[in-house]
C-alpha positions in Angstrom: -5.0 -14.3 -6.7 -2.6 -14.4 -10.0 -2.0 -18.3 -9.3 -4.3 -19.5 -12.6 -2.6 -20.8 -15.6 -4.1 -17.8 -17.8 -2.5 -14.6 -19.3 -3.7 -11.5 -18.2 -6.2 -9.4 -19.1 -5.7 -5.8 -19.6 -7.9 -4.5 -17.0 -5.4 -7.4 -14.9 -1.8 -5.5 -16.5 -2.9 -2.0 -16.0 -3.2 -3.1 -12.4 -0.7 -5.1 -11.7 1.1 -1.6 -13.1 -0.5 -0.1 -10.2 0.5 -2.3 -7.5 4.1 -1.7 -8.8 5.7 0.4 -6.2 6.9 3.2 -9.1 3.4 2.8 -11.1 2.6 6.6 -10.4 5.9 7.5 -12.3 4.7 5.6 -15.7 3.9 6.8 -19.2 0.9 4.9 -19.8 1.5 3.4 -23.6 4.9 2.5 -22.7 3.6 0.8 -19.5 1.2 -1.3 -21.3 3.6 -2.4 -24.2 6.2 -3.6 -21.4 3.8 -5.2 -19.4 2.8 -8.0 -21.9 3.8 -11.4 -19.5 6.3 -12.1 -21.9 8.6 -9.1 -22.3 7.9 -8.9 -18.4 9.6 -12.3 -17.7 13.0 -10.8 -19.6 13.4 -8.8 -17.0 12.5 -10.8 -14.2 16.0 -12.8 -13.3 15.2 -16.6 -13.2 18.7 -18.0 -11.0 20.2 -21.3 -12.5 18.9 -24.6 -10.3 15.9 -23.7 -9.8 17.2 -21.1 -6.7 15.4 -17.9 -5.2 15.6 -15.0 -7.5 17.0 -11.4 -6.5 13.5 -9.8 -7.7 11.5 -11.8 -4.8 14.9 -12.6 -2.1 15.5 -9.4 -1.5 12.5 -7.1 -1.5 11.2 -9.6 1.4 14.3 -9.9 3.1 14.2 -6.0 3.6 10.6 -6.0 4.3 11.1 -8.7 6.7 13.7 -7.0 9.0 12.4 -3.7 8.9 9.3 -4.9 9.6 11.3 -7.1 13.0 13.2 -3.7 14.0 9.9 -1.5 14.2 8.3 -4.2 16.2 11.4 -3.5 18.7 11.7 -0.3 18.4 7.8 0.3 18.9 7.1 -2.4 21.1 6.9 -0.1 24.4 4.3 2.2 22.5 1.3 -0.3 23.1 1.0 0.4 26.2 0.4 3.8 25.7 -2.7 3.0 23.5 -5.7 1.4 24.8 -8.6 -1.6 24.0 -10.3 1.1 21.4 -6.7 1.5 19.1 -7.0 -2.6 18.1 -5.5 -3.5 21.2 -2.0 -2.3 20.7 -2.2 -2.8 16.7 -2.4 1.0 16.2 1.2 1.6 17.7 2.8 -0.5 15.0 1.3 1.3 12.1 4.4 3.5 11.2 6.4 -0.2 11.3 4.0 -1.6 8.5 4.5 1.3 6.4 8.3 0.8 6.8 8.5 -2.5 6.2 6.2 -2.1 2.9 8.7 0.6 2.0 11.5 -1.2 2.3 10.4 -3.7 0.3 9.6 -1.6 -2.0 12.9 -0.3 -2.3 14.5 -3.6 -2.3 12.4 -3.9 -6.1 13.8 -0.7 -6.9 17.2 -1.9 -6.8 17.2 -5.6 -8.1 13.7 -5.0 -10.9 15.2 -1.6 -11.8 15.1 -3.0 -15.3 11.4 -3.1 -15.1 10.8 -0.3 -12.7 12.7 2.4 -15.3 10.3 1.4 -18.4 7.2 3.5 -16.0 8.7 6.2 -15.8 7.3 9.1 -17.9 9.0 9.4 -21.0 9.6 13.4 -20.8 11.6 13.0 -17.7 15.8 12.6 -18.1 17.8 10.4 -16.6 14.7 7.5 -15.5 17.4 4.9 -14.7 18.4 7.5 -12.0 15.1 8.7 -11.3 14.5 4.4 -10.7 16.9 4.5 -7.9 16.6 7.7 -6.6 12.6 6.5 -5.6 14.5 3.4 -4.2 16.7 5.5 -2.0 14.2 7.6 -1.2 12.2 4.8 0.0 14.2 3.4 2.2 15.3 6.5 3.8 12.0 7.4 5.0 11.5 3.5 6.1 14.7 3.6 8.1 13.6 7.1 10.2 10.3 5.6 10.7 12.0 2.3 12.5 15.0 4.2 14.1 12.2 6.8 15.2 14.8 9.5 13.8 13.9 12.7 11.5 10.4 12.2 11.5 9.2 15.7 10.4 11.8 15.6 7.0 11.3 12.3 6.3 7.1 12.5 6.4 7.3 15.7 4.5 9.2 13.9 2.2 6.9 10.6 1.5 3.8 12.8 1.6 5.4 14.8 -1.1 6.7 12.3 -3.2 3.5 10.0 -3.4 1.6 13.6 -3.9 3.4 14.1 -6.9 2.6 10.4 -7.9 -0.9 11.5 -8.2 -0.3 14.9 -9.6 1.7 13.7 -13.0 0.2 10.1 -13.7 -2.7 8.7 -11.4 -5.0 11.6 -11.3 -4.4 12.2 -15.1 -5.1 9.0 -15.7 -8.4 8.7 -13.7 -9.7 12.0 -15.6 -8.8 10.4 -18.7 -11.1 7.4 -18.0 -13.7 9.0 -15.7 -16.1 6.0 -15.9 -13.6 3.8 -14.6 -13.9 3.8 -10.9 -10.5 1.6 -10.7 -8.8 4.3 -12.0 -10.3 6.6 -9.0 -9.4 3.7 -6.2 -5.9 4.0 -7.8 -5.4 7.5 -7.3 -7.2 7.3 -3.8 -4.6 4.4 -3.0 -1.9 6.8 -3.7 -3.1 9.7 -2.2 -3.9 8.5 1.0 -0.8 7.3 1.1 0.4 10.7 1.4 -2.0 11.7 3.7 -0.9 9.2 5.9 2.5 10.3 5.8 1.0 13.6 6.8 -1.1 11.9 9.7 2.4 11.2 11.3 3.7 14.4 10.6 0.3 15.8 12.8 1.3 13.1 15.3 4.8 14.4 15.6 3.9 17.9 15.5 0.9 18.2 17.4 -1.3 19.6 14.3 -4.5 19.0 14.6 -5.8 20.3 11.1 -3.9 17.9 9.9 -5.5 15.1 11.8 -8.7 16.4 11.1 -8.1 16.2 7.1 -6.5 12.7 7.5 -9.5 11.1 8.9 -12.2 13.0 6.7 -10.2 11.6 3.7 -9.3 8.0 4.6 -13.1 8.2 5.9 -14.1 8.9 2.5 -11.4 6.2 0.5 -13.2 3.2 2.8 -16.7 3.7 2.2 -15.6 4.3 -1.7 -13.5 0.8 -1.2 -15.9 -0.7 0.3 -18.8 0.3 -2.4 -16.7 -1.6 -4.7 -15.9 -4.6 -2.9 -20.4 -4.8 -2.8 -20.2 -3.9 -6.5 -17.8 -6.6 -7.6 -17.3 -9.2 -5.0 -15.6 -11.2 -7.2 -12.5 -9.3 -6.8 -9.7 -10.0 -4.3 -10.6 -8.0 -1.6 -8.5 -5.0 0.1 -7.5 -2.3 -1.8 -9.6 -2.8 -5.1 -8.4 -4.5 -7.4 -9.5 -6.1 -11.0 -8.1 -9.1 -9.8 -9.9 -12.2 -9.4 -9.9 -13.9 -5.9 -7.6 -16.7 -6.2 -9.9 -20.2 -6.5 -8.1 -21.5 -3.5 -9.8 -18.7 -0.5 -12.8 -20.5 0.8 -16.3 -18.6 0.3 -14.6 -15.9 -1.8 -18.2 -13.7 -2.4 -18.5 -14.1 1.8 -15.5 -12.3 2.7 -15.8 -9.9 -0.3 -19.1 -8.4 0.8 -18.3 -9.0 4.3 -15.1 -7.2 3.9 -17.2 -4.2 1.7 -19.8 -4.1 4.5 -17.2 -3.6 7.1 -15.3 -0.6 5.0 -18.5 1.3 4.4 -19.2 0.9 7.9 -16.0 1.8 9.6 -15.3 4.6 6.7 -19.1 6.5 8.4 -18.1 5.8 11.6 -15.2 7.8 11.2 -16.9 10.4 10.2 -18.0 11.2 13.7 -15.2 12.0 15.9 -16.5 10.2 18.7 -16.1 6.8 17.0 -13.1 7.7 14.7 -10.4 6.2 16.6 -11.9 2.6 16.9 -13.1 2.9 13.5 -9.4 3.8 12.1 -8.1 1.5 14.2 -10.4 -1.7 12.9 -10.0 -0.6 9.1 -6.4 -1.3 9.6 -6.7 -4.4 11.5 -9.2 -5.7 8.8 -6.4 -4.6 5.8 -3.8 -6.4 7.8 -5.5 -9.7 8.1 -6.3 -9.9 5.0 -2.7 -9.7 4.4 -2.2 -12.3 6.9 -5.1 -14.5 5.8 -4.9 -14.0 1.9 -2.0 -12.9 0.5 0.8 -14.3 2.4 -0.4 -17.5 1.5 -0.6 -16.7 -2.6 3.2 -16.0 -2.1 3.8 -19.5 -1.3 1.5 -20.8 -4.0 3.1 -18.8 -6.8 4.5 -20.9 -9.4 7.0 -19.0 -10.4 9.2 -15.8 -10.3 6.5 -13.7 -12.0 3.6 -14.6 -9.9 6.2 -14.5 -6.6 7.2 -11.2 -7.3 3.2 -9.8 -8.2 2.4 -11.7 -4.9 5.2 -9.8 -3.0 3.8 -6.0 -4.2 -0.4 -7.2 -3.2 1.9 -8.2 0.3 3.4 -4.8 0.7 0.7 -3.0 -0.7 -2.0 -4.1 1.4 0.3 -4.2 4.4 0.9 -0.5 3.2 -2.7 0.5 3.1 -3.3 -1.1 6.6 -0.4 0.5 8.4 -1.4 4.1 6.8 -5.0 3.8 8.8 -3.4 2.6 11.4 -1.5 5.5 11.4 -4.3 7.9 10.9 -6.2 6.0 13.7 -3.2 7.4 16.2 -2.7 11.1 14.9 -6.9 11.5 15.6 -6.1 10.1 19.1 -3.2 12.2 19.7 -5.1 14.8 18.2 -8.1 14.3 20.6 -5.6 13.6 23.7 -4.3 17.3 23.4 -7.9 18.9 23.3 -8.4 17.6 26.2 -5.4 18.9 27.8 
């Protein structure tokens, strides 16, 4: 994916901003000056001897074990879904999204260096502001794992990614109408926060809320998936104006097979009947392509740079895919109590 010997275009920086875990804080001008590849790589801490930088060790160490508590913690909840919810996959959505969090917050605290240059000029104290998100972060991945304080702590996500897209994504995609990457980006972000709501509706029994969840992530896959048929020579998943890295095998195969299956999941949710399975397979097809393609472009990175871009498509994608997955379950719980 970001493996070629090649600087970046800056279609490529602006997104690579995006996948950033603060990007939706970011003044724009000052994002684009600091991400030139070399003013980047002062930032990024490069250990004597050749050993694993903080930037990459510790974001995936926390993903890593909050991603191995929620599986424990969550492990009895597959038998409570059935063959339809991706046989059991559905009941570790809210671990995914933890464990991308986590990770997340684990860049917040060792890239803050990086992380404080997108945050919007007119705002005081950014370093603070840096670490507060990182706090923030991990606070709502910890109740999601420990199953604690659910109702504060998805208010509090669905807020905070909500006012991601209020000050810089949504500005920014009515600023450059005719670029559609600029609408996946603030789709990304707000269905993020819908999905934080989705396990609010789960925990509270609100089925309005459910209702809204799966109309809009129904919506965000066919639009993903119209521009994985558009440009399949993008890395598929969330879009992207990334290249698909020249080592994944029949690269245009997967991308319009991978379009195909959004559009077609994203209508099928549309009709209640077939929401649930729908929901459920959109996050199962996000989280093997995690699996599949992007794990693997960790351990091809060359070096901390293109280790610590391959850690946020990780996270991000895992993100994405535990979010439907998580929608998937509020329209079954939803569904479950209408017909009580």
């Amino acid at each position: 994916m970001v493996h070629e010997a090649r600087l970046l275009t800056q279609a490529e920086r602006r997104e690579i901003h995006a996948i950033a875990p603060a990007a939706s804080s970011g003044s724009r001008k000052h994002n684009e000056d600091f991400l030139d590849p070399k003013q980047r790589s002062r930032y990024l801490y490069r250990p004597r001897g050749g050993g694993v930088s903080p930037t990459v060790f510790w974001p995936t160490l926390l993903g890593l074990c909050f991603l191995a508590a929620g599986l424990i913690t969550y492990r009895r909840d597959v038998r409570a879904v059935g063959p339809r919810d991706a046989f059991g996959l559905v009941a570790f959505g809210p671990v995914f999204v933890a464990a991308a969090l986590a990770a997340f917050a684990g860049e917040h605290f060792t890239s803050a260096a990086i992380l404080v240059k997108l945050v919007p000029k007119w705002l005081p104290a950014p370093l603070f502001i840096t670490y507060f998100v990182g706090v923030a972060h991990l606070a709502a991945a910890s109740s999601f794992v420990a199953r604690r304080y659910l109702r504060w702590s998805t208010i509090g996500l669905a807020s905070m990614f909500g006012l991601f897209v209020l000050t810089m994504d949504l500005p920014g995609a009515i600023a450059r109408p005719a670029n559609p990457l600029s609408w996946a980006l603030a789709a990304r972000q707000a269905t993020f926060a819908i999905g934080a709501l989705a396990l609010f509706a789960s925990v509270t029994t609100n089925r309005s809320i459910a209702t809204l969840a799966r109309v809009w992530t129904a919506s965000v896959l066919v639009f993903y998936g119209a521009l994985h048929v558009i440009h399949p020579e993008r890395a598929p998943g969330v879009p992207s104006p990334v290249l698909t890295g020249a080592w994944v095998p029949f690269p245009l195969v997967i991308a319009y097979a991978t379009g195909l299956l959004l559009v077609a999941l994203g209508v099928l949710m549309f009709v209640r009947r077939y929401a649930i399975t729908a929901a459920a397979l959109g996050g199962a097809l996000m989280f093997l392509l995690t699996l599949v393609l992007y794990v693997p472009q960790l351990f091809l990175a060359a070096n901390v740079q293109q280790r610590f871009i391959a850690i946020n498509f990780i996270f991000d994608t895992l993100l994405f895919a535990g979010t439907v997955l998580v929608v998937s379950r509020a329209v079954s719980d939803a569904e479950l109590r209408t017909a009580a």
